[in-house]
TISEFI-753719 format. One record per atom (N, C-alpha, C, O): residue in one letter; z, y, x. Coordinates in nm, 4 decimals. Example, Ala and Ser with C-alpha at 12.3 -4.5 7.8 and 13.67 -1.06 7.14 Angstrom:
<marmi res="a" c3="0.7800" c2="-0.5690" c1="1.3190"/>
<marmi res="a" c3="0.7800" c2="-0.4500" c1="1.2300"/>
<marmi res="a" c3="0.7800" c2="-0.3300" c1="1.3200"/>
<marmi res="a" c3="0.8465" c2="-0.3319" c1="1.4236"/>
<marmi res="s" c3="0.7080" c2="-0.2250" c1="1.2850"/>
<marmi res="s" c3="0.7140" c2="-0.1060" c1="1.3670"/>
<marmi res="s" c3="0.7870" c2="0.0030" c1="1.2900"/>
<marmi res="s" c3="0.8039" c2="0.1138" c1="1.3409"/>
END
This chain:
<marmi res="x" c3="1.1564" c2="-1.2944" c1="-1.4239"/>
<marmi res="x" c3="1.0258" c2="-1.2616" c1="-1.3748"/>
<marmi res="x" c3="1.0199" c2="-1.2953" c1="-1.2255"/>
<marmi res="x" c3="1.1210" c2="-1.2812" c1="-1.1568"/>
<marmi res="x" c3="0.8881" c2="-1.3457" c1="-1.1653"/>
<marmi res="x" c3="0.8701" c2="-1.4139" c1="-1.0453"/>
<marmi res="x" c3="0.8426" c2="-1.2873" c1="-0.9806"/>
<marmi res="x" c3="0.7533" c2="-1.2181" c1="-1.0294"/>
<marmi res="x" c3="0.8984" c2="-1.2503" c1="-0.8892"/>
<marmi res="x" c3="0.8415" c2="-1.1097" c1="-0.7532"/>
<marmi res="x" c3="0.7878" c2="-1.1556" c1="-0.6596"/>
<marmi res="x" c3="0.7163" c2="-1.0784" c1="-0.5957"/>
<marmi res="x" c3="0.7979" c2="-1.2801" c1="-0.6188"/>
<marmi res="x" c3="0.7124" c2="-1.2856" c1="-0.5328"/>
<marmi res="x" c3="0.6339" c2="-1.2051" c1="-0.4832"/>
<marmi res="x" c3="0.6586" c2="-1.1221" c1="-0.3957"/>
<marmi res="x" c3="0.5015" c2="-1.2323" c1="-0.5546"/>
<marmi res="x" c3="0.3526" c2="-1.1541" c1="-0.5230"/>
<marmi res="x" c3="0.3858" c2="-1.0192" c1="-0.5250"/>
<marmi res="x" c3="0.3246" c2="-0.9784" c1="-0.4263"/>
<marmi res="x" c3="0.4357" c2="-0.9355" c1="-0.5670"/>
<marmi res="x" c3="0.4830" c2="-0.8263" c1="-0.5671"/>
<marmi res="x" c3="0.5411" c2="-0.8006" c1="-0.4768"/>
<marmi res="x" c3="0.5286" c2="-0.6833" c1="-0.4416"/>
<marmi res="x" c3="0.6183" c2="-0.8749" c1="-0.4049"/>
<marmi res="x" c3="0.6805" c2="-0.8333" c1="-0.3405"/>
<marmi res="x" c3="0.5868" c2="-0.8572" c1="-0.1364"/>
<marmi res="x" c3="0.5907" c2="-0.8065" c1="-0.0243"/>
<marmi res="x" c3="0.5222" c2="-0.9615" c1="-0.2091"/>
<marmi res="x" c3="0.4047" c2="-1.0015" c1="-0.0565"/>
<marmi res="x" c3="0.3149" c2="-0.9248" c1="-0.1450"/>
<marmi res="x" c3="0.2823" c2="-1.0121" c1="-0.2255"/>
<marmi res="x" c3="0.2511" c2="-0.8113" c1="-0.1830"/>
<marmi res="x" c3="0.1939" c2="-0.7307" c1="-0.1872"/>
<marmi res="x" c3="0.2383" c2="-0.5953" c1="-0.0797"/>
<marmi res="x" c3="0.1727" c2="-0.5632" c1="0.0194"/>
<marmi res="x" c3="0.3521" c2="-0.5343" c1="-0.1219"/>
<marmi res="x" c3="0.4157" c2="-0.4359" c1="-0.1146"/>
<marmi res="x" c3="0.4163" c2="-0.4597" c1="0.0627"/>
<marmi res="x" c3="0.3841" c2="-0.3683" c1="0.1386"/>
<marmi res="x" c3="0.4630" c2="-0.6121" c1="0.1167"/>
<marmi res="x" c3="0.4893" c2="-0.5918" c1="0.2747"/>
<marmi res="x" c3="0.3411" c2="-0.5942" c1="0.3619"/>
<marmi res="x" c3="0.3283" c2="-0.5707" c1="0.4820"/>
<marmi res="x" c3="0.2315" c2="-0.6305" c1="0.2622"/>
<marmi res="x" c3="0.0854" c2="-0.6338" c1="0.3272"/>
<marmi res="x" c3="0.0701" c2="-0.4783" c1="0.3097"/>
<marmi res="x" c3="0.0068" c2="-0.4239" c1="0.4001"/>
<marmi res="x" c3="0.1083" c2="-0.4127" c1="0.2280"/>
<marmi res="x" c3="0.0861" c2="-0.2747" c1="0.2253"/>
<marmi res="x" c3="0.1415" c2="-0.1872" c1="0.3384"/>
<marmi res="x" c3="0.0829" c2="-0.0924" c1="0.3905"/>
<marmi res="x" c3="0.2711" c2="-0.2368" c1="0.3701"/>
<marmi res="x" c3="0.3347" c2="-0.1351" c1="0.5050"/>
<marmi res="x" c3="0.2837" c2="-0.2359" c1="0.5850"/>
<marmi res="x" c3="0.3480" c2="-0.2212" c1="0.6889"/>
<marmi res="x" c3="0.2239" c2="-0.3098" c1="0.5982"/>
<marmi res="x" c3="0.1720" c2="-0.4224" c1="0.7313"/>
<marmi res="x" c3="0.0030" c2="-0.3105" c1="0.7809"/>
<marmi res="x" c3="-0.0374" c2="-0.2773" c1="0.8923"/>
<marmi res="x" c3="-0.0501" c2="-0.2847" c1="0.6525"/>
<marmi res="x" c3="-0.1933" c2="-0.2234" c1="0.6933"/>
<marmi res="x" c3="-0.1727" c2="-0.0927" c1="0.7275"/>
<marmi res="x" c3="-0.2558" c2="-0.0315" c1="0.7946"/>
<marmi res="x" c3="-0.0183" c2="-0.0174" c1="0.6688"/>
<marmi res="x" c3="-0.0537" c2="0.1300" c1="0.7204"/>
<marmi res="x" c3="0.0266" c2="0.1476" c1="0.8714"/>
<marmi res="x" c3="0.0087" c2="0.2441" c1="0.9457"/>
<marmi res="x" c3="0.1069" c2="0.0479" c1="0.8965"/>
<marmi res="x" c3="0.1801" c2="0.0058" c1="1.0308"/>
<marmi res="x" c3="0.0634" c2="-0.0185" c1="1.1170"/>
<marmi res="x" c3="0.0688" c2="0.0420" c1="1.2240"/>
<marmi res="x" c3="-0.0424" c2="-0.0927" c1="1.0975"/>
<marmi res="x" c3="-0.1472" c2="-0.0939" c1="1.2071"/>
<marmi res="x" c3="-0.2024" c2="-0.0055" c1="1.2439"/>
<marmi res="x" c3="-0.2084" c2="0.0255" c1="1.3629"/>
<marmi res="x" c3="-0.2727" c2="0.0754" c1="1.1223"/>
<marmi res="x" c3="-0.3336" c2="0.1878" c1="1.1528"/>
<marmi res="x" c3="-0.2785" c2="0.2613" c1="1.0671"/>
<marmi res="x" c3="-0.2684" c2="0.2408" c1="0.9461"/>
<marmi res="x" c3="-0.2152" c2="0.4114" c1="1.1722"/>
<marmi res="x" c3="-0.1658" c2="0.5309" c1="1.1214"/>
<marmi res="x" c3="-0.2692" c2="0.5819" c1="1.0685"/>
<marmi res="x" c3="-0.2581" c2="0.6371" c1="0.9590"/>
<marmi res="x" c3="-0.3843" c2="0.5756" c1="1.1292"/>
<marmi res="x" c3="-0.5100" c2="0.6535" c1="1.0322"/>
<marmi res="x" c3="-0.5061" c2="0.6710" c1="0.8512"/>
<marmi res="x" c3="-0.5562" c2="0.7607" c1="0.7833"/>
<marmi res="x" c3="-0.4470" c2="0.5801" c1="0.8182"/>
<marmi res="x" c3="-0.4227" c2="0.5441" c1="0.6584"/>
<marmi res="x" c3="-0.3599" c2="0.6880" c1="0.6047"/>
<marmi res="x" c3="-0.2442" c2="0.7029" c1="0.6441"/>
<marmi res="x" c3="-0.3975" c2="0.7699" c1="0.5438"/>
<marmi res="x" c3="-0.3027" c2="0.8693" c1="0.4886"/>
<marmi res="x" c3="-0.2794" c2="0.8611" c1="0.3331"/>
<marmi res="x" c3="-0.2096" c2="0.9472" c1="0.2796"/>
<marmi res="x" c3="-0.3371" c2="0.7579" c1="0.2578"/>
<marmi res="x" c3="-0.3211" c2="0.6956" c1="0.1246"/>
<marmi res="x" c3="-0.3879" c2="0.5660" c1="0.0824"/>
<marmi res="x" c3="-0.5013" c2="0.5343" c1="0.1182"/>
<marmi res="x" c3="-0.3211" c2="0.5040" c1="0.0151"/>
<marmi res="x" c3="-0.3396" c2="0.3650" c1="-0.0782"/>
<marmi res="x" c3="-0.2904" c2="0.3610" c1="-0.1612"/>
<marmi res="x" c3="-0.1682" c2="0.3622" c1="-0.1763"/>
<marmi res="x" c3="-0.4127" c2="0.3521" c1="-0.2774"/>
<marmi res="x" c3="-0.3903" c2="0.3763" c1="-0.4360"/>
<marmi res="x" c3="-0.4363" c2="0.2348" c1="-0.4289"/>
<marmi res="x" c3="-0.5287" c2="0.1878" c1="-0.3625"/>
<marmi res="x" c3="-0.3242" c2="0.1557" c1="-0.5393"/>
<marmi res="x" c3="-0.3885" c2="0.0167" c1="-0.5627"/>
<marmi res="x" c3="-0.3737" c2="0.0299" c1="-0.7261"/>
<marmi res="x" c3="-0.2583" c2="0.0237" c1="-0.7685"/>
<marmi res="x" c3="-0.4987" c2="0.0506" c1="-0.8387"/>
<marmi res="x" c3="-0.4728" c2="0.0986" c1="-0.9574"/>
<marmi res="x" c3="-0.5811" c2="0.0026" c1="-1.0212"/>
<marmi res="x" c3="-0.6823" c2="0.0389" c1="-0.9611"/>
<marmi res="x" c3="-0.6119" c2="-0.0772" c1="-1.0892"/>
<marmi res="x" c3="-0.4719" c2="-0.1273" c1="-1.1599"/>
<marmi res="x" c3="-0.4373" c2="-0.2483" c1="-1.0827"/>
<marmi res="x" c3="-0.5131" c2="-0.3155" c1="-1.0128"/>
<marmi res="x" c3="-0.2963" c2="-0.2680" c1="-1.1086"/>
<marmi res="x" c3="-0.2452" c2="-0.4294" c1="-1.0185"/>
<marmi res="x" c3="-0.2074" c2="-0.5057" c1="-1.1680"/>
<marmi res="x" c3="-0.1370" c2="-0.4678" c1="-1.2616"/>
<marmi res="x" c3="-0.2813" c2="-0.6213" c1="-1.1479"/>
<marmi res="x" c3="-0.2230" c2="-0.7275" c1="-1.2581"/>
<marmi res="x" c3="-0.1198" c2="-0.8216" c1="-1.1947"/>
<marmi res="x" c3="-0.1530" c2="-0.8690" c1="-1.0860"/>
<marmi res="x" c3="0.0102" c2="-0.8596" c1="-1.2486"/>
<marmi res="x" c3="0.0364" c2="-1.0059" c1="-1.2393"/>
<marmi res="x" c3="0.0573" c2="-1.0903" c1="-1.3485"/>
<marmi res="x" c3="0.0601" c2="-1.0715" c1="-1.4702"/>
<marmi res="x" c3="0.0697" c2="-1.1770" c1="-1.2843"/>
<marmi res="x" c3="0.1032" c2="-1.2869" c1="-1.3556"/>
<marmi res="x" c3="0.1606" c2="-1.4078" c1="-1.3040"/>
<marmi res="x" c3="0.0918" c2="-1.4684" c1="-1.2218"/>
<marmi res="x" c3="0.2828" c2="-1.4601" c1="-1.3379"/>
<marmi res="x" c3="0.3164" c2="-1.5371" c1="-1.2870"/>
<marmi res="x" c3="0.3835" c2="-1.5083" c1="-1.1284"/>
<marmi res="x" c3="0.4706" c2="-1.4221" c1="-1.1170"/>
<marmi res="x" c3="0.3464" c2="-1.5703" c1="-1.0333"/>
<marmi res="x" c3="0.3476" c2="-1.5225" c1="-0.8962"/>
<marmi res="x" c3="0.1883" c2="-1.4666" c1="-0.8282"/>
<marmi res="x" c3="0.1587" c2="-1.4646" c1="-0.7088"/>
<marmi res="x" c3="0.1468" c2="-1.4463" c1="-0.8840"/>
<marmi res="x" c3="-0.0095" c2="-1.4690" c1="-0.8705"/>
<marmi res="x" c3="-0.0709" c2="-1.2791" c1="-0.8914"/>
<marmi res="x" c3="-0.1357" c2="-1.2408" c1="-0.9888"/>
<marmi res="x" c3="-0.0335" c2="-1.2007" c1="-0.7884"/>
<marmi res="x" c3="-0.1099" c2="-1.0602" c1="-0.7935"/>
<marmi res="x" c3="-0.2440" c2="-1.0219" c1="-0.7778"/>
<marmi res="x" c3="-0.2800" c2="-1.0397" c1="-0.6614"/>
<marmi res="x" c3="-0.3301" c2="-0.9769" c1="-0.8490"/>
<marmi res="x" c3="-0.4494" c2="-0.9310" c1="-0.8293"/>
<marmi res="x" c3="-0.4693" c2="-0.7994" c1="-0.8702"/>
<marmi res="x" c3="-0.4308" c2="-0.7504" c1="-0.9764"/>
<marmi res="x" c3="-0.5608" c2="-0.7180" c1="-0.7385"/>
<marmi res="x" c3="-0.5503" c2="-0.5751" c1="-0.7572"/>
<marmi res="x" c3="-0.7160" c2="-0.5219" c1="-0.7656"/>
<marmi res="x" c3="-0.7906" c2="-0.5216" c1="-0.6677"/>
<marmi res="x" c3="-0.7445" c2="-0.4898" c1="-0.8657"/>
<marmi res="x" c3="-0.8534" c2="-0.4674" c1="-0.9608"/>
<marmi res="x" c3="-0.9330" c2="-0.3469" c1="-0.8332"/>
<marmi res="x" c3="-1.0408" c2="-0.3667" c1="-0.7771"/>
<marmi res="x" c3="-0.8819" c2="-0.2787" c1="-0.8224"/>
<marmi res="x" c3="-0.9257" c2="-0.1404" c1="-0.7712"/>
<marmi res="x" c3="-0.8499" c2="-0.0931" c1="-0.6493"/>
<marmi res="x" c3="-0.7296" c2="-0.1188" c1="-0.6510"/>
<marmi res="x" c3="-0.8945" c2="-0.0321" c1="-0.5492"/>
<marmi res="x" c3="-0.8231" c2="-0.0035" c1="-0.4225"/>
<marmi res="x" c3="-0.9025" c2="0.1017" c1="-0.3282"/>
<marmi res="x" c3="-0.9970" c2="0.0716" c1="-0.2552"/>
<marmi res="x" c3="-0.8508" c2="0.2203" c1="-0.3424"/>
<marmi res="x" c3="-0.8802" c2="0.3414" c1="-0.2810"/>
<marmi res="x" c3="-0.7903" c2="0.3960" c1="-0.1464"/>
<marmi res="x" c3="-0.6861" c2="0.4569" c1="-0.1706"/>
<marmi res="x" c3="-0.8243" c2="0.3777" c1="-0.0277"/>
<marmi res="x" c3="-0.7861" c2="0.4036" c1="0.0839"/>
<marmi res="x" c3="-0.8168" c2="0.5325" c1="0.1169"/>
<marmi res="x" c3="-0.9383" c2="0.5522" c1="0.1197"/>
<marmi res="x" c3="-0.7389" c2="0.6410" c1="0.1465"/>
<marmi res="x" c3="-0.7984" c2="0.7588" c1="0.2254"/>
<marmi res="x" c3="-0.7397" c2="0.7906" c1="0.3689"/>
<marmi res="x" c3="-0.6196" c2="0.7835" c1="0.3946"/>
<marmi res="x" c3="-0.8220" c2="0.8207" c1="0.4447"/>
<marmi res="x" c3="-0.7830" c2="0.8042" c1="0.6172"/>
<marmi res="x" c3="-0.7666" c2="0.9564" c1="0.6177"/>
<marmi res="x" c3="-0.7889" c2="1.0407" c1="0.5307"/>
<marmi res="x" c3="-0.7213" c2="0.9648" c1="0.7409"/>
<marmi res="x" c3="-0.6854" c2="1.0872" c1="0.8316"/>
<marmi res="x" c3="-0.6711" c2="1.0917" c1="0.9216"/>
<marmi res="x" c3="-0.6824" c2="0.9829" c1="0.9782"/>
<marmi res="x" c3="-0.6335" c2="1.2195" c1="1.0168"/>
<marmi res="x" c3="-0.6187" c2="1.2245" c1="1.1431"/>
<marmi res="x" c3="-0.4867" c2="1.1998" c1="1.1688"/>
<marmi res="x" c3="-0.4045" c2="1.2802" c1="1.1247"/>
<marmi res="x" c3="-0.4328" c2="1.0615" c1="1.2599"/>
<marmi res="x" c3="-0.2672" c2="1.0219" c1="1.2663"/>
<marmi res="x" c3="-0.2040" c2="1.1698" c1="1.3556"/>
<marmi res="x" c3="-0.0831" c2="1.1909" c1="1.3457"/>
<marmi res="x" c3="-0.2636" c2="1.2374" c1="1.4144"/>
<marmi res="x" c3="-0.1807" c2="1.3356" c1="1.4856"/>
<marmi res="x" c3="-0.1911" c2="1.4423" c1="1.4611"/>
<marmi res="x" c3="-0.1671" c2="1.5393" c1="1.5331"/>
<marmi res="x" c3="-0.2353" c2="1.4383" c1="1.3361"/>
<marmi res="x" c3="-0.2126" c2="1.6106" c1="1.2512"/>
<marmi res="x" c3="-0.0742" c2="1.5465" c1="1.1218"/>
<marmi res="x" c3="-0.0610" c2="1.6191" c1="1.0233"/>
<marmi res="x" c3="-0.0126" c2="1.4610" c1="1.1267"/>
<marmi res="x" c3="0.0659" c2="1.3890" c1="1.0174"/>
<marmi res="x" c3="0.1749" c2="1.5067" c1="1.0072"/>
<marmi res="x" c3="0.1551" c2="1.6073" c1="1.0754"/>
<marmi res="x" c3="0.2603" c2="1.5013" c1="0.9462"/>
<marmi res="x" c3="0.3641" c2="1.6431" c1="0.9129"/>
<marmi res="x" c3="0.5032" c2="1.5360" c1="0.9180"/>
<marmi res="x" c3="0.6051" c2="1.5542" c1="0.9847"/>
<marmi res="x" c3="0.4762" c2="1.4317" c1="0.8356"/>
<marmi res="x" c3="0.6060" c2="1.3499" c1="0.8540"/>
<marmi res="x" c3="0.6074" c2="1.2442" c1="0.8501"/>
<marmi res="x" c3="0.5974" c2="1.1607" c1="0.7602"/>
<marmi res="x" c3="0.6265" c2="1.2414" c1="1.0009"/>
<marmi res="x" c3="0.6462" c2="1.1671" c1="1.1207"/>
<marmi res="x" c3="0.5964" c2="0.9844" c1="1.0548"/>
<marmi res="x" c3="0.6594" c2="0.8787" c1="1.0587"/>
<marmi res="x" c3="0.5062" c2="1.0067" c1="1.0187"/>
<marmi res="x" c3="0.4306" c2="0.8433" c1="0.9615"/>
<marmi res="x" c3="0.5224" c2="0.7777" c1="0.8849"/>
<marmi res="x" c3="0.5383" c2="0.6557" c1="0.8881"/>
<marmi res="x" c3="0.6134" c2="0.8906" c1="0.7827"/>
<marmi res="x" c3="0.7133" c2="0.8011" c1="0.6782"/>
<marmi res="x" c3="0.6421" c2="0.7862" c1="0.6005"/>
<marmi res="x" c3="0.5509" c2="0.8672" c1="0.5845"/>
<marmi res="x" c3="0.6604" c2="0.6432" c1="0.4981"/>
<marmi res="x" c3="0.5647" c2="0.6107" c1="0.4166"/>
<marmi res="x" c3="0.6616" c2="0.6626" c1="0.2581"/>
<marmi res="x" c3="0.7801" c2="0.6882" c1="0.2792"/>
<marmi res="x" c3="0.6193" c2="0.6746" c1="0.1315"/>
<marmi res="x" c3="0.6785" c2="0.7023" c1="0.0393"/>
<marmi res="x" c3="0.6022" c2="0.6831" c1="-0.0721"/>
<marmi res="x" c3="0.4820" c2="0.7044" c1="-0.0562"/>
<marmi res="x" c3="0.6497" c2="0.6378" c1="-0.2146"/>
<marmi res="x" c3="0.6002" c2="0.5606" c1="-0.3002"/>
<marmi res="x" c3="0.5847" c2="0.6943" c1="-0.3773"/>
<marmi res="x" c3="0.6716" c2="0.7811" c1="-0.3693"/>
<marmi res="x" c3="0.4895" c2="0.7073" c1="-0.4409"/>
<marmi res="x" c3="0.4965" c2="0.7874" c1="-0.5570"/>
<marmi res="x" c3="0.4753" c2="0.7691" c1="-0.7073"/>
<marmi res="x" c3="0.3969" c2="0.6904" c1="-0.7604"/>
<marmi res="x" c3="0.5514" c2="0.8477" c1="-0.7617"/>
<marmi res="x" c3="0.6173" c2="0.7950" c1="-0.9109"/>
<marmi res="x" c3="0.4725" c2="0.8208" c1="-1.0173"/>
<marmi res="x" c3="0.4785" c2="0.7940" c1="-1.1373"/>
END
């Protein structure tokens, strides 16, 4: 299986919440691939205040 796109998905993802700490979630639901070729159907961002954060702007995947 090709990761590529998956994998230049995943670093545009810590690339947008690295710019702005404001980001306090990104749901990308559903992600298709195929091939090398990712497309993400749906994409829900929720912001916040970066200096009320609890921990310390670590990012973490959830299952």
């Amino acid at each position: 299986m090709d990761t590529t796109g998956v994998e230049d998905l995943i670093n545009k993802v810590a690339l947008l919440k690295d710019q702005f700490p404001e980001t306090a979630s990104i749901d990308l639901n559903p992600v298709l691939l195929s091939g090398s070729v990712v497309t993400v159907l749906s994409a829900t961002v929720t912001l916040g205040d970066p200096g009320q954060r609890t921990d310390s702007a670590r990012r973490a995947m959830r299952g």
